[in-house]
Short mmCIF file of the C-alpha atoms (twelve columns), coordinates in Angstrom:
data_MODEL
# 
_entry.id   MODEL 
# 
loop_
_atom_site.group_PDB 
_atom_site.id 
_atom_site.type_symbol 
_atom_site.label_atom_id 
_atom_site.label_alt_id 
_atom_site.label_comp_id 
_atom_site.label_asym_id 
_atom_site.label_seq_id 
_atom_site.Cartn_x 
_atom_site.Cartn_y 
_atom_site.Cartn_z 
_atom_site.pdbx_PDB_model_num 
ATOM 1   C CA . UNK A 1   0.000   0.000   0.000  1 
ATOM 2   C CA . UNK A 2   1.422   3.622   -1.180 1 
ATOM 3   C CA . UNK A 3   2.384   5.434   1.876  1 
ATOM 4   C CA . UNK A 4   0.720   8.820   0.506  1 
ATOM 5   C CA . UNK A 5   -2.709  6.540   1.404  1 
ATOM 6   C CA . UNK A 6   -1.891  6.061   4.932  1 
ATOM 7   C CA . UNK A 7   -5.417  7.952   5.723  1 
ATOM 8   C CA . UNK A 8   -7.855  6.196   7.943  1 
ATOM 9   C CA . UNK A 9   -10.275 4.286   6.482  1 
ATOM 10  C CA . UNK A 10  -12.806 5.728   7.473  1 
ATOM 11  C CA . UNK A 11  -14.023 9.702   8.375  1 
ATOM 12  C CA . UNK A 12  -13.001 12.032  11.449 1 
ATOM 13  C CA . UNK A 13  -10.909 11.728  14.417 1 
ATOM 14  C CA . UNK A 14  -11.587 9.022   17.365 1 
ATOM 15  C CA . UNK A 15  -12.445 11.272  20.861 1 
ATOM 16  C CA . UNK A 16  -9.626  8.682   22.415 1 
ATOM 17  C CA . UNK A 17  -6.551  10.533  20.076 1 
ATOM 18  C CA . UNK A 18  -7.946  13.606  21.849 1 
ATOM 19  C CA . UNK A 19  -6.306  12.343  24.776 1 
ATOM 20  C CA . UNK A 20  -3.962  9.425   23.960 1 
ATOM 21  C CA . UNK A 21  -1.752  11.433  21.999 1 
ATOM 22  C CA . UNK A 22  -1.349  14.486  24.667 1 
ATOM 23  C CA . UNK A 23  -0.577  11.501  27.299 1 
ATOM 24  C CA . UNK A 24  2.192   9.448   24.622 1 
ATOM 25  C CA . UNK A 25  4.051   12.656  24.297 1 
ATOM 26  C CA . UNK A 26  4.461   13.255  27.836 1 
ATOM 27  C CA . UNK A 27  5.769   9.581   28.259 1 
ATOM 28  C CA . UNK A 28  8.190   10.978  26.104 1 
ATOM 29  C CA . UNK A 29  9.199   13.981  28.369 1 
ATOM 30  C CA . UNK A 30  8.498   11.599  31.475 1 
ATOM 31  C CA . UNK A 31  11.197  9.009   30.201 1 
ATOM 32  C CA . UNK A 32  13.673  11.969  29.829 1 
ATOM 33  C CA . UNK A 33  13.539  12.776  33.474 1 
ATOM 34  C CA . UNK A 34  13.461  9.460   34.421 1 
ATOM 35  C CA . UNK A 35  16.270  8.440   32.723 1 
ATOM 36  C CA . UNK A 36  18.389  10.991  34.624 1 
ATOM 37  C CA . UNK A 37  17.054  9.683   37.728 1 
ATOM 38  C CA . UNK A 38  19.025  6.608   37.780 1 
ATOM 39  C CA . UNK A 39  22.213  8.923   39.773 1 
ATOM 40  C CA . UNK A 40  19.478  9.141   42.586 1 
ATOM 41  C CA . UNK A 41  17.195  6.488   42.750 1 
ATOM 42  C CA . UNK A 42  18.549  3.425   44.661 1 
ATOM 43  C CA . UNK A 43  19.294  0.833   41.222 1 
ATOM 44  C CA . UNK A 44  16.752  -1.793  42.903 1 
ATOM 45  C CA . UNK A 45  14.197  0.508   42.882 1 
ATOM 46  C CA . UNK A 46  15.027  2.621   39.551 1 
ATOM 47  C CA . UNK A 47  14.924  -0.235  38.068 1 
ATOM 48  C CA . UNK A 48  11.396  -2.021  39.476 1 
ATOM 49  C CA . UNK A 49  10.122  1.514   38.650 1 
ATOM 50  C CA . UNK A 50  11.723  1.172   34.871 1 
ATOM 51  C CA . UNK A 51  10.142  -2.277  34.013 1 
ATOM 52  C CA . UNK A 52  6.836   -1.115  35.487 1 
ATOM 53  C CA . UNK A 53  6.806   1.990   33.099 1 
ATOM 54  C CA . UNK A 54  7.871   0.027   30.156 1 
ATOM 55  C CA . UNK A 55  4.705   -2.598  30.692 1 
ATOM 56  C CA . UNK A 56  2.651   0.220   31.180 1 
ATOM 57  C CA . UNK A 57  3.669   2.073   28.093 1 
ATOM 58  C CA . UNK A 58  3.508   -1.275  25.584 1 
ATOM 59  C CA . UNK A 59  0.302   -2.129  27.041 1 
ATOM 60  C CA . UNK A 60  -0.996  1.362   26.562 1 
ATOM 61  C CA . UNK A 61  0.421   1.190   23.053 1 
ATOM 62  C CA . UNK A 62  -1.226  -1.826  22.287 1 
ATOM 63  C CA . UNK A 63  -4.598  -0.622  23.264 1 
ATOM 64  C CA . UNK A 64  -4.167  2.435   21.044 1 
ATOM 65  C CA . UNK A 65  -3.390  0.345   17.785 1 
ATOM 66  C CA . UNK A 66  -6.688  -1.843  18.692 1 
ATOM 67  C CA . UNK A 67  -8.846  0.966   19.363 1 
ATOM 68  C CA . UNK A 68  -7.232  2.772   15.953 1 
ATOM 69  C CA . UNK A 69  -8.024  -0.763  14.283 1 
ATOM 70  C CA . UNK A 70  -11.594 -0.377  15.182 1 
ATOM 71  C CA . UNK A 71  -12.238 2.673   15.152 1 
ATOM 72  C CA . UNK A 72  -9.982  4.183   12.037 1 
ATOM 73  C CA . UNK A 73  -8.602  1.658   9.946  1 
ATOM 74  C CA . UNK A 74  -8.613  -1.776  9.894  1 
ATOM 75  C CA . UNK A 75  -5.125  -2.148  8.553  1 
ATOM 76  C CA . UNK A 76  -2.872  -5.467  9.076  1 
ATOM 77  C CA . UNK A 77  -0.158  -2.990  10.483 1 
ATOM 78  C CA . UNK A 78  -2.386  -1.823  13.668 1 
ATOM 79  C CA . UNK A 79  -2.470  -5.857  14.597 1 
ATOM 80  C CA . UNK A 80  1.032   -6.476  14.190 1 
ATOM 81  C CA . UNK A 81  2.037   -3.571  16.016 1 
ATOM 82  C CA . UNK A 82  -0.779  -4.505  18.673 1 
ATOM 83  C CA . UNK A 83  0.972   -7.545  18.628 1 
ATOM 84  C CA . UNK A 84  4.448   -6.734  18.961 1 
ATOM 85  C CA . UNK A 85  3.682   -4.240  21.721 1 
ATOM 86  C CA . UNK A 86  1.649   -7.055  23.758 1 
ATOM 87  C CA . UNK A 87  4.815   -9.274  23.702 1 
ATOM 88  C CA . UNK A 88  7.318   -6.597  25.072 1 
ATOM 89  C CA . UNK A 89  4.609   -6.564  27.703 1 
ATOM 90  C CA . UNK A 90  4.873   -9.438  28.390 1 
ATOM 91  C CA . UNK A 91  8.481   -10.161 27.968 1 
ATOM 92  C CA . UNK A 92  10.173  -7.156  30.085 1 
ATOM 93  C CA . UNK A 93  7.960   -8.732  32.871 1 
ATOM 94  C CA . UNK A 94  8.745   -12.554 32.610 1 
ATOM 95  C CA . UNK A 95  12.709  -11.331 32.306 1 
ATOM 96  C CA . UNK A 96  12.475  -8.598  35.657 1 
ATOM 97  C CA . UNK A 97  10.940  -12.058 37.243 1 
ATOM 98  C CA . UNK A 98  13.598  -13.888 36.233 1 
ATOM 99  C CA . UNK A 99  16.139  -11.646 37.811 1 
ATOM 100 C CA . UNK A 100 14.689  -11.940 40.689 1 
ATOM 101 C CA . UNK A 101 14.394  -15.190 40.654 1 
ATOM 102 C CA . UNK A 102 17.478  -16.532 38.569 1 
ATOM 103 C CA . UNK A 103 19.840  -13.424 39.125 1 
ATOM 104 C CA . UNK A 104 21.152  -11.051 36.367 1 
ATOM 105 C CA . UNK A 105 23.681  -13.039 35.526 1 
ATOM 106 C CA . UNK A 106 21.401  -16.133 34.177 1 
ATOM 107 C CA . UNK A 107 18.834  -13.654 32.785 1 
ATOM 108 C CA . UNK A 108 20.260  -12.939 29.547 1 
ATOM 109 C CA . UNK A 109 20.010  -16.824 27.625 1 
ATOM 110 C CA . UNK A 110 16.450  -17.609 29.299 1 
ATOM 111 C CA . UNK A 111 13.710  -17.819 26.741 1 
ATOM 112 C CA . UNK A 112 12.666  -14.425 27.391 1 
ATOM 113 C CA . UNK A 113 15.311  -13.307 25.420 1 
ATOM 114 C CA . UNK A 114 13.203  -14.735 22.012 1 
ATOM 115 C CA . UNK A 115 10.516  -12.435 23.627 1 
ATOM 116 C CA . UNK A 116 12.139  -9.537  22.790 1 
ATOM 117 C CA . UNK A 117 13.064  -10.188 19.116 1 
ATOM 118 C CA . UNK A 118 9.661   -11.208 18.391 1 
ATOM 119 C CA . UNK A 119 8.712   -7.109  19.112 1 
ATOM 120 C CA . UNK A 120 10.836  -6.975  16.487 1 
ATOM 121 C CA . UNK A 121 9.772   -9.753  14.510 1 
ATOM 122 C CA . UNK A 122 6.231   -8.707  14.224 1 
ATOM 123 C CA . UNK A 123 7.703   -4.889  13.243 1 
ATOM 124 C CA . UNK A 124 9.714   -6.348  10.163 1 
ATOM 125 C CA . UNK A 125 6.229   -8.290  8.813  1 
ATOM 126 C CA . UNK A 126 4.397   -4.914  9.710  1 
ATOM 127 C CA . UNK A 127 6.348   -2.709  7.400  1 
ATOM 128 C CA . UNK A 128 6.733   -5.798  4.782  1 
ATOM 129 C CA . UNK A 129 3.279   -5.762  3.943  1 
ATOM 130 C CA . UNK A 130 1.830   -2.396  4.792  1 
ATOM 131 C CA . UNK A 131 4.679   -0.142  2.811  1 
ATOM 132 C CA . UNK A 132 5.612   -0.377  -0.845 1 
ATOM 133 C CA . UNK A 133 9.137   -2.021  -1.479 1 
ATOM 134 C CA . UNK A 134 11.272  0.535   -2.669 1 
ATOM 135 C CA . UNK A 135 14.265  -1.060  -3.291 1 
ATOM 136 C CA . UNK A 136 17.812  -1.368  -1.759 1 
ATOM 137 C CA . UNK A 137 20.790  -2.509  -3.741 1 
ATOM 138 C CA . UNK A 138 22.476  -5.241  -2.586 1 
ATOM 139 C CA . UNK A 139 25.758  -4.170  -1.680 1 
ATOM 140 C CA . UNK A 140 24.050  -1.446  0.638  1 
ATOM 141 C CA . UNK A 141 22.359  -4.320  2.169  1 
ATOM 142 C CA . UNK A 142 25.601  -6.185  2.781  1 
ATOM 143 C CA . UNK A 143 26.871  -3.335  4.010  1 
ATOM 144 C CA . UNK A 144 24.544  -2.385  6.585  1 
ATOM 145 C CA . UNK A 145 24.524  -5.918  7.523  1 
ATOM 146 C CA . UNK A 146 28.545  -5.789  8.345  1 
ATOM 147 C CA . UNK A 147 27.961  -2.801  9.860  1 
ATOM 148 C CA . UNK A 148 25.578  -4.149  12.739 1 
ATOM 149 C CA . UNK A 149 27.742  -7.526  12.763 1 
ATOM 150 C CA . UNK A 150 30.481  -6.178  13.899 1 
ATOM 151 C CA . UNK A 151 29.270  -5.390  17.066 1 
ATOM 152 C CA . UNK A 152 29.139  -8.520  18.024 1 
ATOM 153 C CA . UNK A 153 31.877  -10.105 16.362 1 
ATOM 154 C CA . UNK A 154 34.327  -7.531  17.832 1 
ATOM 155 C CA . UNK A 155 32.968  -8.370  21.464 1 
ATOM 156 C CA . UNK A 156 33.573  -11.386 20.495 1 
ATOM 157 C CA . UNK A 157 37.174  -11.485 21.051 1 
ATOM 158 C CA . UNK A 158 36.583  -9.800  24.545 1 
ATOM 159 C CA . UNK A 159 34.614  -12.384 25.555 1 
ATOM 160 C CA . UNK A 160 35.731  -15.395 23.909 1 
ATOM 161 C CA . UNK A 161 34.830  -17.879 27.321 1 
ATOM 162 C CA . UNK A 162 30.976  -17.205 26.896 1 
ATOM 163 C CA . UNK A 163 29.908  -18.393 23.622 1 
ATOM 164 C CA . UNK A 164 26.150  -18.592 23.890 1 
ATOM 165 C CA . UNK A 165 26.168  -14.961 25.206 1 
ATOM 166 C CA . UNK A 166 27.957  -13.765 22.163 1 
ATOM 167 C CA . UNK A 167 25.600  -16.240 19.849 1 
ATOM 168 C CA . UNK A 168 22.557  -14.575 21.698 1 
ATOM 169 C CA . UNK A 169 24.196  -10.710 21.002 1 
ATOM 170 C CA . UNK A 170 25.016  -11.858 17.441 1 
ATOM 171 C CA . UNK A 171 21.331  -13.237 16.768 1 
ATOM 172 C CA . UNK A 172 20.098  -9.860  17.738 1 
ATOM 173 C CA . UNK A 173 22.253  -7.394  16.256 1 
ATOM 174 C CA . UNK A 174 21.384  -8.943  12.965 1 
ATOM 175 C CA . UNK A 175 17.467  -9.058  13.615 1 
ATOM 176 C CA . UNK A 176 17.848  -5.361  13.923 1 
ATOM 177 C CA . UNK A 177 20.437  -5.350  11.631 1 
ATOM 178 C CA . UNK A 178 17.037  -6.750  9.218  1 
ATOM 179 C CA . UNK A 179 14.372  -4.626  10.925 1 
ATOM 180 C CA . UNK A 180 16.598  -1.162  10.016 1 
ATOM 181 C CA . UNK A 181 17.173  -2.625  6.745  1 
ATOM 182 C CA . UNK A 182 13.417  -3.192  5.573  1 
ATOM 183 C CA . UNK A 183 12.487  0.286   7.420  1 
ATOM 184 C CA . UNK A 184 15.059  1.856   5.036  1 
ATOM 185 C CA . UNK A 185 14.115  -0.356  1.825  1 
ATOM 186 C CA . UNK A 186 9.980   0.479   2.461  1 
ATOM 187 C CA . UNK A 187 10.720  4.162   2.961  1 
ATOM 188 C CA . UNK A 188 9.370   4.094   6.602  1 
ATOM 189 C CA . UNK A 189 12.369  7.069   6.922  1 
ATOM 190 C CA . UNK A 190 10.013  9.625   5.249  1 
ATOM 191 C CA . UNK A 191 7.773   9.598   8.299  1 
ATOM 192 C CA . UNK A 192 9.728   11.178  11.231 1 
ATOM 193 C CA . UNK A 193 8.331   9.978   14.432 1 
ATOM 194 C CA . UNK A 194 7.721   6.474   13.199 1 
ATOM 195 C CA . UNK A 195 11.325  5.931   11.442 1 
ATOM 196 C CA . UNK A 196 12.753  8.278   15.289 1 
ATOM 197 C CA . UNK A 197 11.039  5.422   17.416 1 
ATOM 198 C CA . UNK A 198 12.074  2.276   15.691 1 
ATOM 199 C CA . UNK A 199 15.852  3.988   15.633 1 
ATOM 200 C CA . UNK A 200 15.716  4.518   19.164 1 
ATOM 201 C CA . UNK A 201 14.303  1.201   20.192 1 
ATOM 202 C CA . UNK A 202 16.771  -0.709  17.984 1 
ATOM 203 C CA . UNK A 203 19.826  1.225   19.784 1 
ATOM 204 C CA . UNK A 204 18.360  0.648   23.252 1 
ATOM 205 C CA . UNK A 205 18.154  -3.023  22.329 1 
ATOM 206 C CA . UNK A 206 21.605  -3.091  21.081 1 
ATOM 207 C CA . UNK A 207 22.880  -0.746  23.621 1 
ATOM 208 C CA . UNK A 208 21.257  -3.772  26.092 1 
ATOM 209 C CA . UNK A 209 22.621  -6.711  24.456 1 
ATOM 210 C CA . UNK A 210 26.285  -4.952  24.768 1 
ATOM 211 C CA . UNK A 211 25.281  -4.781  28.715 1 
ATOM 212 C CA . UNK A 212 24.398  -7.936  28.973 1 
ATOM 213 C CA . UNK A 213 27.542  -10.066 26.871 1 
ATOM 214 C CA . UNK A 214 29.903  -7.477  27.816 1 
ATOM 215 C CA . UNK A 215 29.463  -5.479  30.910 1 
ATOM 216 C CA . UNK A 216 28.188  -7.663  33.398 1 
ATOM 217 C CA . UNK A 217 31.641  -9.588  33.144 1 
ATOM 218 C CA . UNK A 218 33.789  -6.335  33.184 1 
ATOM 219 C CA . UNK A 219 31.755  -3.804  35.033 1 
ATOM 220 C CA . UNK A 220 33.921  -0.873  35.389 1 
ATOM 221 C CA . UNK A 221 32.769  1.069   37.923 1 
ATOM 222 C CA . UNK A 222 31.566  4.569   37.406 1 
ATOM 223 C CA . UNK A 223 30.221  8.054   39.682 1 
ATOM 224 C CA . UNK A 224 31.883  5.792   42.281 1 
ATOM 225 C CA . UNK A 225 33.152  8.374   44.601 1 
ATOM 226 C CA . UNK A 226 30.941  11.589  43.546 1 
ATOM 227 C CA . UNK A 227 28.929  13.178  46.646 1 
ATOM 228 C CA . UNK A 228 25.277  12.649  46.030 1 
ATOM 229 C CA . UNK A 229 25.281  10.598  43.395 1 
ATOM 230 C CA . UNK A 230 23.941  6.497   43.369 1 
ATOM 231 C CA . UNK A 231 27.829  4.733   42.919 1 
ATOM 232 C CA . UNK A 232 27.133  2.772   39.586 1 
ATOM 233 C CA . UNK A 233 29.068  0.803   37.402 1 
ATOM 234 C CA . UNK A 234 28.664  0.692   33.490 1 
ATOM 235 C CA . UNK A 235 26.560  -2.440  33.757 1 
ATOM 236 C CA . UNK A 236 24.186  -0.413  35.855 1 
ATOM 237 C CA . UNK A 237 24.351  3.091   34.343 1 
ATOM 238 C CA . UNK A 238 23.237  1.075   31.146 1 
ATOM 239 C CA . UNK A 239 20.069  0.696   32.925 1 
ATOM 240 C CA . UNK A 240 18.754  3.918   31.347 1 
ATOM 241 C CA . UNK A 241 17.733  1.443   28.340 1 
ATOM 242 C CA . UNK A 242 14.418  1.155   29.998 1 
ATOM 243 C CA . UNK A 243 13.481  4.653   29.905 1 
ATOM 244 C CA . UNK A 244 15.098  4.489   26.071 1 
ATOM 245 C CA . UNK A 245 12.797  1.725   24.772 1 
ATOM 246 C CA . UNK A 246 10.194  3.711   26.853 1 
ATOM 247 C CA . UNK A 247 10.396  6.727   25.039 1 
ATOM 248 C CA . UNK A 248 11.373  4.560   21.981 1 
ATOM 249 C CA . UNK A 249 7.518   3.397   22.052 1 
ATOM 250 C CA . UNK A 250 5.618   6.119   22.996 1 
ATOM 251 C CA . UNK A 251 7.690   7.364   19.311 1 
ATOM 252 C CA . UNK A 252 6.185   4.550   17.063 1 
ATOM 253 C CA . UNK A 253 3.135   5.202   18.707 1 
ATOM 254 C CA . UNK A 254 2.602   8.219   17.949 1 
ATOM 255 C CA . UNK A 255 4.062   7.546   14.570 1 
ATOM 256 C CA . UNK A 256 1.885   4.864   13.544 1 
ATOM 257 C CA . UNK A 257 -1.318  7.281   14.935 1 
ATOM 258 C CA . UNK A 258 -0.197  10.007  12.256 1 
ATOM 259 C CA . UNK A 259 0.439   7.486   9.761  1 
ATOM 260 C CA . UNK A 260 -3.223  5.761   9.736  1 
ATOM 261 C CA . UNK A 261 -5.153  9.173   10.415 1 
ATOM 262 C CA . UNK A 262 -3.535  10.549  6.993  1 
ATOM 263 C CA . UNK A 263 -1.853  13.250  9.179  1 
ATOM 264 C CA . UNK A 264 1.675   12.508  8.572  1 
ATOM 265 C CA . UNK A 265 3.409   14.376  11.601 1 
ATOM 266 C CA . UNK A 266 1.825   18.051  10.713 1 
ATOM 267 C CA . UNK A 267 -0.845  16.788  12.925 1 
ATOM 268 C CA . UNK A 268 1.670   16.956  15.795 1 
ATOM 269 C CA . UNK A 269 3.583   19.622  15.370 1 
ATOM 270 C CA . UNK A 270 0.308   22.228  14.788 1 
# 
């Protein structure tokens, strides 16, 4: 489907976007503050607080692409989205329960892991079938595809004693290697909040897989001796992923609203 048709299906403005978009955009400012927090907020806390936002958010998202579904347009994107909001959800809680349970160091190859790519999963069939393919040569594709491989690879030789960690970080630096790719090769670039979110929540996830293969075996400590300040080390700091993928959401959210109302982001910015 031509993006210049991404008006809803059918007439006028749901009362909920009267609302739902005023509150998504002050998730955004909210996950700006909060993400500052973490030098002040005890870590436990900070981060019980983090994984309770980022539920909150994905389940709010998800009941804004069902109600647009109904009530605008009853596009195959809204679903999938729905979808891949539901399972972060679902995921961030299973893998804070985990910790908790297992400890942080075991958390990162439980099945919750495959949680989190399906967000991303669902996101790459979304844009597949709802924008029009507009092409990518193939050496920029093996290019990008180096690019977000060597991550991984490089870590690699840091941490050479933990090979399913550094299978787990490769497996996901090259599903959102393939999620930026098919963003850039359907044109999902040319509409700002949508293409700002999915940018955001792919470096969050990478900046988290990093955290997890890499800096939970070398945690070098950081604001360690600073008056007033939570002592952290990089593993922690790194924390501020939640409020990321927080704001990350609330981005696509608001992205996919202008997209299906026909509004493109003038909608927001008036």
């Amino acid at each position: 489907m031509e993006p210049d048709t991404g008006a809803g299906d059918q007439p006028g403005r749901p009362v909920f976007l009267r609302w739902a978009v005023p509150v998504l955009w002050l998730t955004v400012i909210i996950s700006g503050v909060f993400g500052a927090l973490i030098l002040v907020i005890p870590l436990d806390l900070y981060r019980l607080l983090g994984h309770v936002l980022e539920a909150s958010v994905a389940l709010f998202c998800m009941g804004c692409c069902l109600s647009l579904y109904r009530s605008v347009s009853g596009r195959l994107l809204l679903l999938l989205a729905a979808f891949a909001f539901f399972s972060y959800a679902l995921t961030t809680t299973f893998w804070y329960l985990y910790t908790v349970a297992l400890g942080r160091l075991s958390v990162f190859t439980t099945v919750a892991e495959f949680g989190f790519l399906c967000f991303f999963f669902f996101f790459i069939a979304a844009i597949s079938i709802e924008f029009p393919d507009r092409g990518l040569s193939p050496a920029a594709t093996i290019f990008l595809l180096i690019v977000f491989l060597a991550v991984p690879i490089a870590a690699g030789f840091a941490v050479g004693d933990q090979p399913l960690h550094l299978a787990l970080v490769t497996i996901r630096f090259l599903v959102i290697g393939i999620l930026v790719i098919t963003a850039i090769r359907h044109g999902v670039s040319t509409y700002t909040l949508l293409w700002a979110g999915i940018c955001l929540r792919c470096i969050a996830s990478m900046l988290y897989g990093i955290r997890e293969a890499f800096f939970i075996i070398y945690p070098f400590p950081v604001f360690s001796g600073l008056a007033g300040l939570v002592p952290l080390t990089v593993y922690d700091l790194l924390s501020i992923v939640g409020p990321m993928i927080v704001c990350s959401l609330a981005l696509i959210q608001l992205g996919l609203i202008a997209y299906v109302t026909g509004s493109h982001d003038a909608f927001f910015r008036a």
